[in-house]
N, C-alpha and C positions, 0 to 999 in steps of 0.2 A: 504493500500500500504506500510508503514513502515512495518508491518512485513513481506510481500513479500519481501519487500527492503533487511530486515536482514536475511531472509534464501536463498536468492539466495547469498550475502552476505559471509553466513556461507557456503554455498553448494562449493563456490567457493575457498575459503579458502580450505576446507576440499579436493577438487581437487587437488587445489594448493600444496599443503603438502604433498597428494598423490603420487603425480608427482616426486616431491622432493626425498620424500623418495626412489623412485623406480627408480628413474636416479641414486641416490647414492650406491643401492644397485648392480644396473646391471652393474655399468661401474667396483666396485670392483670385485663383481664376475666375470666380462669378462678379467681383469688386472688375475685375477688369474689362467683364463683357459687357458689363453696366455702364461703365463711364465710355467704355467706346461707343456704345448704343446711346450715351447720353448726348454724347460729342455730336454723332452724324445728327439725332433728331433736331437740336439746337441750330444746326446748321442748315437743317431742311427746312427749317419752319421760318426762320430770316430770308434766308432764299428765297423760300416761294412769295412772302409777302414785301419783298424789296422793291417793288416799284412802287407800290402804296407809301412805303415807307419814305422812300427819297422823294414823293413828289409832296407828300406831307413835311418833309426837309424845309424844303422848297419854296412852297407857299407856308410860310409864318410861322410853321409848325402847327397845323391846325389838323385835330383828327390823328395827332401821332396818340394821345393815350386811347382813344377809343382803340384802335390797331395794338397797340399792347396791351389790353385788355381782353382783345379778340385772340393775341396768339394765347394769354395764360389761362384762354377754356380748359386746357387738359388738367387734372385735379393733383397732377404731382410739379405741376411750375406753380411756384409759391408766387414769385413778380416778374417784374420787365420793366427795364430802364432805359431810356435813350438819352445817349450821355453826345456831348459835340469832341473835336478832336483835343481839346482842350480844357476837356473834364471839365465842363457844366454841365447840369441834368436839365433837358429839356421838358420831359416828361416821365412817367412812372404808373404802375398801376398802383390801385388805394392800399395795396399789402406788401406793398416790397421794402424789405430789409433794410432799412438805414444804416445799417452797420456797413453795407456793401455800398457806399457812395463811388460816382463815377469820378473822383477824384483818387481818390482811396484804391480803386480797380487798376486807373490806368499805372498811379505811382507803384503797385506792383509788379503791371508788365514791366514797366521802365527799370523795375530793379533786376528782372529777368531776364531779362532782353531778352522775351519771349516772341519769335516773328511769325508763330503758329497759327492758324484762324480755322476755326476758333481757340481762343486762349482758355483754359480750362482751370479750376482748382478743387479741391473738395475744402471746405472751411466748418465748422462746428456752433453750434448757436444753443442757447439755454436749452432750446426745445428738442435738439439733435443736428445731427450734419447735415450737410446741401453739400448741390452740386453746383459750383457756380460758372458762367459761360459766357464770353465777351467776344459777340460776332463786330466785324468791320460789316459797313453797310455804305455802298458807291455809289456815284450818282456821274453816269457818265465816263466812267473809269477810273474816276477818283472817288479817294475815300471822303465822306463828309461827317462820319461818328461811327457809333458803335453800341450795339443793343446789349445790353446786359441782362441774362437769364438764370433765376432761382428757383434749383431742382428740389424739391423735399427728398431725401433717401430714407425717411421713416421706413418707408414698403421693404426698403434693400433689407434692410435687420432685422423686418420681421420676416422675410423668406430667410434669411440667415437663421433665425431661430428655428424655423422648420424645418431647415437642413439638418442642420444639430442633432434636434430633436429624430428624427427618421433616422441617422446614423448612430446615437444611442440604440433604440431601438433596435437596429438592426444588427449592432454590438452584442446586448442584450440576448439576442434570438440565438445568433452565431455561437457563441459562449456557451449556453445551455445546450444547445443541440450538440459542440462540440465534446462539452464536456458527457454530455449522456450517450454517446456514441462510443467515447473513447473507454469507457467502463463498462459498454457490454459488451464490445471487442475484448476487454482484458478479462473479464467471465469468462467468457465463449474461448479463449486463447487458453487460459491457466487449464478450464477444465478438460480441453482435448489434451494437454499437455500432460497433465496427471493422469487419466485414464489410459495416453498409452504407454506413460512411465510407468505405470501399476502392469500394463501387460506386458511390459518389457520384464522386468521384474521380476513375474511371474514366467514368465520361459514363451509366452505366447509375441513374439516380436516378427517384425518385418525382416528382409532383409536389409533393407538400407537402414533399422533405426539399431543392426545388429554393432558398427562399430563404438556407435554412442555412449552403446549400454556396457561394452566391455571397457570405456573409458572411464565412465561412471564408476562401473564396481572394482576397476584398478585405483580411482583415485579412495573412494572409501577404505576399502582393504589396507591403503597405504595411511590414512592420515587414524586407522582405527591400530593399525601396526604401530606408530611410532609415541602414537599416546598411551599403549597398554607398554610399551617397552621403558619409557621414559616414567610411568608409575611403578614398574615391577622396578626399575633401577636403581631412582631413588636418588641421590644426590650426587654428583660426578666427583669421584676421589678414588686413590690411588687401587683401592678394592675394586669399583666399577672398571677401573680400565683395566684391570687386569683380567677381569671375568668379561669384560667386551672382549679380551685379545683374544679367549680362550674359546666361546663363545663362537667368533665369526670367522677367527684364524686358523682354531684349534693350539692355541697356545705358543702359536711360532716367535723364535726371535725376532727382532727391530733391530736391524743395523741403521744405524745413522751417522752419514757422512757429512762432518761440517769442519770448517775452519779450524776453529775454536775447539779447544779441550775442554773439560770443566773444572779439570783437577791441574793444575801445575808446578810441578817440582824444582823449588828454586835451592841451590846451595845459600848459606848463608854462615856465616863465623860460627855459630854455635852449631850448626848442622844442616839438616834439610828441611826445607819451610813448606809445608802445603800452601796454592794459593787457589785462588775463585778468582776468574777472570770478570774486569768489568764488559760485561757483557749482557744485553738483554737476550741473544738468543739462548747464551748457556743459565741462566736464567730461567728459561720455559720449558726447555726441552730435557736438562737433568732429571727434574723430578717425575717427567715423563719415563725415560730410564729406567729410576731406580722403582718406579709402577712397572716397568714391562719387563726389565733384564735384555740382555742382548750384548753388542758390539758397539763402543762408539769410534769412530773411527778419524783422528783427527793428526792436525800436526802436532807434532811435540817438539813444543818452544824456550819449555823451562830449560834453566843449565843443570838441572839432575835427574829429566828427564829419562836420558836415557841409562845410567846406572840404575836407576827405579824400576825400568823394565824389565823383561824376561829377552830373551833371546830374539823373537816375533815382535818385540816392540809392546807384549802387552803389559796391562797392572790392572790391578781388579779396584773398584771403586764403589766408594766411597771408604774412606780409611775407618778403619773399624765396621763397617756394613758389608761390603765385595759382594755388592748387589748385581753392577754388571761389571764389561769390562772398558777400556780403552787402548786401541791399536793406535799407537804410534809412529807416523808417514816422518820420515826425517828427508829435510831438503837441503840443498846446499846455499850457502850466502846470496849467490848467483842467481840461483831458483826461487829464494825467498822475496829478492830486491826485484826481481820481472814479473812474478804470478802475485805476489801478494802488494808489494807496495806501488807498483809499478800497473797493470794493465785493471787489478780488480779495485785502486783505493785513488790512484790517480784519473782511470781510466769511466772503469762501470760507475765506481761510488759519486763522484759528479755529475755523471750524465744523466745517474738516475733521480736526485737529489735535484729541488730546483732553489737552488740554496747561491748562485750568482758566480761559481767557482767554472772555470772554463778545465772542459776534459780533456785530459793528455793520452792520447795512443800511439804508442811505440810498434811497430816492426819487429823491435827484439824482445820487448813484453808478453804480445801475445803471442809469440813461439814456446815460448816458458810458459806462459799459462795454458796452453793446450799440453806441452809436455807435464806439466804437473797434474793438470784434469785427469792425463792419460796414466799416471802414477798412482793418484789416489782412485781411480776406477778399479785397479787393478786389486790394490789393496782390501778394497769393497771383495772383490770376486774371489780373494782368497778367502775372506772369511764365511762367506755363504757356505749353508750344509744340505740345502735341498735346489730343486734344479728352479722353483717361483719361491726364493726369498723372498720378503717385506724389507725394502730399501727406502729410509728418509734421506734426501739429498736436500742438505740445506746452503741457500743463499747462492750469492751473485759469486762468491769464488767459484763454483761448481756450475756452471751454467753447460759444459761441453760434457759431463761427467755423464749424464743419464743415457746419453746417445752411445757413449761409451759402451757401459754396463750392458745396453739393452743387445750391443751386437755380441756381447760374452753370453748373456743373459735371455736369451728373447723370452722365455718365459717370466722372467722376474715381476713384480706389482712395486713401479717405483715409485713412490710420491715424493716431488719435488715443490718446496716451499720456498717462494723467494718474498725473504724479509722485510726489504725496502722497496719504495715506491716501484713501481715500473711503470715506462713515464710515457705519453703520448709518440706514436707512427712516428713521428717529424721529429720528434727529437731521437728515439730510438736508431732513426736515419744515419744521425751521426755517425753513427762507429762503424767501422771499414771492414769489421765482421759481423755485421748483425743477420746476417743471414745465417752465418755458423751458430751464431751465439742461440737464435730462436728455434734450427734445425736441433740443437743441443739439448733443449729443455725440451722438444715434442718426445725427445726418448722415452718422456715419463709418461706413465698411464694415467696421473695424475696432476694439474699446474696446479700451485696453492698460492695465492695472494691474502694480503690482508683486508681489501675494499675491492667490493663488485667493481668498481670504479678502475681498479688495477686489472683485473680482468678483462673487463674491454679494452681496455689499451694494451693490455697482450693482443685480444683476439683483432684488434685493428692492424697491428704492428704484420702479425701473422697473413692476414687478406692483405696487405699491400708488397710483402716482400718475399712472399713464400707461394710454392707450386702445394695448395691446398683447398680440400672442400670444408667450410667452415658451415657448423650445424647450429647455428644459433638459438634455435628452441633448447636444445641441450647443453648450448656452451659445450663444444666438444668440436676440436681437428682432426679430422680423417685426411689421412695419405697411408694411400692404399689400403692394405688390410689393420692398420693399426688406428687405432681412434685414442686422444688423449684430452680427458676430460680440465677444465679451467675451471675452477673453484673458488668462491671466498672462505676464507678461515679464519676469523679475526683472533690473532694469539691472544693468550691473557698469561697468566700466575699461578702457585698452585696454590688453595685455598684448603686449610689454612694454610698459611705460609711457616716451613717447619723452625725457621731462624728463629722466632718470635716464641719460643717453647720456652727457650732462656735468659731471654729479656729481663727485665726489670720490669716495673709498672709505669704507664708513663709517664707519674709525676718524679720515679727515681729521675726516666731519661732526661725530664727536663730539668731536673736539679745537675744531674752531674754532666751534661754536654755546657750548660750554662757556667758551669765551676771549671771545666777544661777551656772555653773560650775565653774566660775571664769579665763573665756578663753578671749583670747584678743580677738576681732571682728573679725580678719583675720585668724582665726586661726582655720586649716581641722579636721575636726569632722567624725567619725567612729563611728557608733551603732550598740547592738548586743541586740535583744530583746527577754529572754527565762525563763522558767520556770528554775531552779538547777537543772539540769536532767542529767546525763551521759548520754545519746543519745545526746544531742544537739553540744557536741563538743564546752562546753567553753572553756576548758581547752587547745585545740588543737587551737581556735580563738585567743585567750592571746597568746601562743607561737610565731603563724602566725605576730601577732602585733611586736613583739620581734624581729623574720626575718627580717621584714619590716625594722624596723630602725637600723638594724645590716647592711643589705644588702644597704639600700640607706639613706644614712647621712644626704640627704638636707631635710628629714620630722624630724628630731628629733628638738625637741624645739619649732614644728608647728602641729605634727600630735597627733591627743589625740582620742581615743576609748573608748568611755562609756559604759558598760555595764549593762543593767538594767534588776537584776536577781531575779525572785520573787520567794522567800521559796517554797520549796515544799516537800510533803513526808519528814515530819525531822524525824518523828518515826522511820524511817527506817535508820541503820547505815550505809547503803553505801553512802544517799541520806546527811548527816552529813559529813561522811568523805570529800565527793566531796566539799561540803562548806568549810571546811578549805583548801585543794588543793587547789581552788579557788584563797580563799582572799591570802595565802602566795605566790601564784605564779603571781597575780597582788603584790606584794608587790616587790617582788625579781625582778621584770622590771621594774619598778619604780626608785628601787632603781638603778638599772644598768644605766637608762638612763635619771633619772629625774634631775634636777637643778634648785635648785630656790624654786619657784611654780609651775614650770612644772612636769607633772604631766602625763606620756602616757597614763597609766590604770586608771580609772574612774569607780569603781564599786559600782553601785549602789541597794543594796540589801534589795530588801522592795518590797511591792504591790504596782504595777503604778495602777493607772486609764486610758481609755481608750482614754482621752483628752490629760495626761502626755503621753503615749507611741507615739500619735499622731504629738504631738509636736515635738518630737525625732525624727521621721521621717523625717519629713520636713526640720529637723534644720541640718541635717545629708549631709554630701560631699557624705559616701557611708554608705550601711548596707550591716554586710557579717554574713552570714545562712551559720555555717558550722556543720551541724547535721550529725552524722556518721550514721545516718538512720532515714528513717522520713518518713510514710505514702506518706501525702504533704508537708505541714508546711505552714501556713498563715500566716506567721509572713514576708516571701516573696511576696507574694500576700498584704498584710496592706500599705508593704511600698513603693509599683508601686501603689496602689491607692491613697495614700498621694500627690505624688506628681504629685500636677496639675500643677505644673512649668517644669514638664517633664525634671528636672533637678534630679543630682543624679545617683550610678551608685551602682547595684544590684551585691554585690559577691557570689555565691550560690554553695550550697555543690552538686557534683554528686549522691549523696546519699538519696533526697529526691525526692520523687515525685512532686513536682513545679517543678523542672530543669527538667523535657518531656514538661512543658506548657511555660516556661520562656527561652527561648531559648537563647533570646539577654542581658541574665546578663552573669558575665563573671563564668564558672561553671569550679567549681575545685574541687579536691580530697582534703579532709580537713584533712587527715593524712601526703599528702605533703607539711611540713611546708615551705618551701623556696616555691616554685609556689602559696603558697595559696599568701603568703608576696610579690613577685612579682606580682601577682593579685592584690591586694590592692594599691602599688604603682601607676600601669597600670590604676586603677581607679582615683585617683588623682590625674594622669597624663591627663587624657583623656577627649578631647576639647568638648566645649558646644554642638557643632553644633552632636559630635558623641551621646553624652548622651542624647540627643535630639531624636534621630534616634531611637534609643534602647529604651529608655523610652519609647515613642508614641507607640513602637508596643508593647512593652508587656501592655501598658494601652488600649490599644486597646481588647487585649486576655483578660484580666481580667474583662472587662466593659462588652465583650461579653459571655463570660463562668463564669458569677456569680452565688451566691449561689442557685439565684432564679431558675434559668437554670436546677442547680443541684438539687433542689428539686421536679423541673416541670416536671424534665425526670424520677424520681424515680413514683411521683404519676399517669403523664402519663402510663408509664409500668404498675401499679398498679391496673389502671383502667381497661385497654387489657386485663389481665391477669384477672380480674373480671366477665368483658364481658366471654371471654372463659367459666369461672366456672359456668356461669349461662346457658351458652348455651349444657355445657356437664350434666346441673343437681346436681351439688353437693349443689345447692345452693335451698332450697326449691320455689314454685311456689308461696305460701303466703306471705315469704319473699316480692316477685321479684315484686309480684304484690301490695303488699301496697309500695313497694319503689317506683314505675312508677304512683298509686296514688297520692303518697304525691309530686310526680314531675310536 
């Protein structure tokens, strides 16, 4: 019924307007046929009577008003004036208008310089309009005056009114009939429609309403599957994904190939140090691990890396847990400076990134980065133990890897996630292999982005540079017999988050990070937690801080922003430049607004650990993510699950993908430095009970969209897409059949 409500609604509108327009057109066009039809008659009735009239001239003017009395028989000419050329009134009939004197007429033509005849006007009088009309009248060829005639247009407005009135009316009729028409059509429509829903339903169908109804009970069957699965499941944690792997895999390992270790072994004076790389992806994908067990398969970067390991390069992980393992790819200086800092951070991490940094491609980069792609493929293939492992390929260093695997591999289910943006066709353009680069990632059965949004700009990139048939109802690339589906995944966290087991509370956190910076107890705290990266927008964060205490005076001497910025990429010169920008421009606000010990910028420049970042969180008034691009950024998501005081107040850039999932932080343009610094004050402004409100729900979004979620829906799809291949055959019968043995 609402949308019968809104086209009868619209229908009647569209009447309405109808009407409208057609009253305003008719009543002008009838004002027009009138005054034309007023004009000839006025001219026809001087005419005919102009010899009377000029021989009345003539002789003394005698018998001129009897002859204007004779023309104004007709009951719509009100008078008639005979005026000389020099506006005297010679005569008049006993009703004509004094306001319309023939002086008064002619000194209008004169202001007209009207040379028309008749000269015409429409004028308005207590009693209603006239039509007023000033013929020339000759005598011999020359003119000797001019009859002046007063039309009553009373009659015009009252047909006017009957116009109206007929088109209400006819408004009126159209409307009801419209509307009583349209409501027995949508009877007569619904109940054919249910009737042969009911016999569809029932098995008695046509054959053409047969594809409908198999679409029909495919889409129920599917949305009464994922809501009986999603109640039997129950909340997604480390238990559900393990009984999802079990479940739809049968319990197989997850290898996952990424950059990044999660464990790294550094020598140090007293011995050997575990560290946690600042990293969002090791981040999200560890605690998926130590859920699933498997392989991670990564470089090893520590300096004790490799006495740690076993002969294979492996070590079991997590220290004290050896939940799973990590295979360690070692590369040479050479290999490290062309595939990592050189083609994927100089190269991809710009291009993809629209963060103002121009992207550099070397020749000799990406030879090293296909020869390493083709090293850690390898690695991947040694460690598989059945002929369709489960392969995670993560990020933009591996973008040739999948294509690799799949020709060792053709059976493999590889799902390939890329972390950061993937940017539009035209910029994709750019780089001098992106043909290779996207023939690279179709290896997988699976493309994972973080925004639908990143997915089409895969599948665009793919239709304009690639020999492929692109299936856009499914988001899915076929060449030839292989189809590889394009997916959104929006990563998250793992919920709870296990750091926070041995925490303090967090009014310890905020006493003792305040007691380590050297801040009074009452004194509002601001954290910004990032890798040195020109994407992230330190530099534009610092400025924003700057606004803040330029724009509102009562935080300076109370408000203080720490920064805690961990090295990265130093090989790389812009990634150096950005370090000094940095520290001088925390210095230069400092100095502008510090006294004393006070102290607004707090940069602190080293590798946290995951308990120090933790504590930050907690201890913090607000944290502001102002990344001028950013896949997601977890670093938004850490600090809503920190806080189980549901205190605290999230500033976050429009520019990341968290602010589609974080709705209720307050999200800002991080290149407007005065809004971002009004943002910030507004947080430090803003009462308990609000940050309460906000808090609770986005802890709510994140507790229920965590990593595990994220990785349950990747291997679910994995599994579907398995089932299919086995049922089209690509997948052999000896396979299928020792796998349903050993199940």
């Amino acid at each position: 019924m609402p949308r019968l409500l809104r086209f009868l609604l619209l229908l009647l509108f569209g009447l309405a307007l109808m009407t409208g327009v057609g009253y305003v057109a008719l009543t002008r066009t009838t004002h027009r046929w009138f005054e034309t039809d007023l004009r000839a008659r006025s001219l026809f009735v001087v005419t005919a009577t102009k010899q009377i009239l000029a021989r009345n001239w003539e002789h003394g003017h005698e018998g001129l008003a009897d002859t204007l009395e004779d023309i104004t028989r007709d009951e719509r000419v009100m008078g008639a004036a005979a005026c000389t050329l020099d506006g005297q009134r010679l005569a008049s009939t006993s009703v004509y208008p004094l306001d319309y004197g023939c002086r008064w007429v002619l000194a209008r033509i004169e202001q007209e310089g009207a040379e028309t005849n008749p000269w015409t006007t429409t004028e308005a009088l207590p009693g209603g309009r006239v039509h007023l009309s000033a013929i020339t009248v000759a005598a011999e060829g020359k003119p000797i005056g001019r009859v002046l005639l007063v039309h009553d247009l009373s009659y015009l407005e009252r047909r006017e009114a009957t116009t109206r009135n007929l088109l209400l009316a006819a408004f009126f009729v159209l409307s009801l009939g419209a509307a009583t028409i349209t409501m027995i059509a949508e009877r007569l429509a619904f109940r054919v429609w249910t009737s042969e829903l009911r016999r569809a339903l029932s098995g008695e169908v046509t054959r053409d309403f047969k594809p409908l109804v198999g679409d029909v009970r495919a889409l129920v069957e599917r949305l009464a599957s994922e809501r009986d699965r999603e109640a039997r499941g129950g909340p997604w944690n480390p238990a559900r994904l393990r009984s999802t792997l079990t479940t739809h895999l049968d319990g197989e390992r997850v290898i996952i190939l990424a950059n990044r270790e999660p464990y790294i072994h550094d020598k140090t004076p007293t011995g050997v140090r575990v560290l946690h790389p600042a990293s969002g992806l090791v981040t999200a994908l560890e605690p998926v691990m130590r859920a699933c067990s498997g392989v991670w398969v990564a470089h090893g970067s520590g300096t004790a890396d490799k006495e740690t390991a076993d002969a294979r390069g492996h070590v079991k992980v997590p220290p004290g847990e050896e939940s799973y393992s990590i295979r360690r790819v070692w590369l040479s200086e050479a290999e490290e400076n062309g595939y990592y800092y050189g083609f994927s951070n100089e190269g991809l991490w710009p291009l993809c990134h629209v963060a103002h940094a121009r992207p550099v491609f070397r020749a000799e980069d990406w030879e090293h980065y296909v020869r390493v792609n083709r090293k850690f493929a390898d690695a991947v293939c040694e460690e598989v133990d059945t002929e369709d492992p489960i392969i995670l390929v993560q990020d933009y260093h591996f973008a040739l890897a999948p294509r690799m695997i799949r020709e060792r591999l053709p059976r493999a289910t590889i799902l390939t996630f890329w972390h950061i943006p993937w940017p539009s066709a035209e910029r994709i353009g750019i780089c001098p292999w992106r043909e290779e680069i996207i023939s690279g990632l179709l290896g997988s059965s699976i493309v994972g982005f973080h925004t639908r949004e990143h997915c089409n700009n895969f599948i665009d990139a793919v239709d304009t540079f690639m020999e492929s048939r692109i299936d856009r109802e499914a988001n899915a690339i076929v060449q030839g017999a292989r189809r590889s589906l394009v997916r959104p995944y929006p990563i998250s966290i793992e919920w709870p988050v296990h750091w926070l087991e041995e925490l303090p509370s967090v009014a310890e956190c905020r006493a003792s990070v305040r007691r380590e910076l050297g801040l009074p107890a009452d004194a509002l705290l601001g954290v910004g937690i990032d890798r040195l990266d020109y994407t992230k927008g330190i530099e534009e964060r610092l400025q924003a801080v700057d606004e803040l205490l330029s724009r509102y005076p009562e935080f300076r001497g109370r408000f203080t922003f720490v920064q805690l910025a961990a090295p990265s990429r130093t090989k790389i010169a812009r990634y150096r430049e950005l370090n000094d920008r940095v520290e001088a421009l925390a210095d230069e606000i400092n100095a502008r607004w510090g006294k004393g010990d006070y102290r607004p910028i707090i940069l602190l420049r080293s590798h946290h650990e995951p308990p120090t970042v933790f504590r930050y969180y907690r201890a913090a008034e607000l944290c502001y993510v102002s990344s001028l691009h950013d896949g997601m950024n977890l670093v938004a998501k850490e600090f809503v699950a920190a806080r189980d005081d549901e205190l605290g107040v999230l500033v976050l850039s429009q520019f990341t993908g968290a602010a589609r999932d974080l709705t209720e932080a307050l999200i800002v343009n991080p290149y407007d430095l005065g809004r971002a610094g009004d943002a910030m004050a507004a947080a430090l402004r803003m009462p308990e009970d609000e940050q309460r409100e906000r808090m609770s729900s986005m802890r709510r979004m994140v507790s229920e969209f965590n990593v595990y979620r994220w990785a349950g829906r990747m291997l679910v799809d994995a599994a579907e897409l398995r089932r299919r291949e086995r049922v089209s055959g690509r997948l052999s019968a000896p396979a299928v059949l020792a796998r349903a043995i050993g199940s």
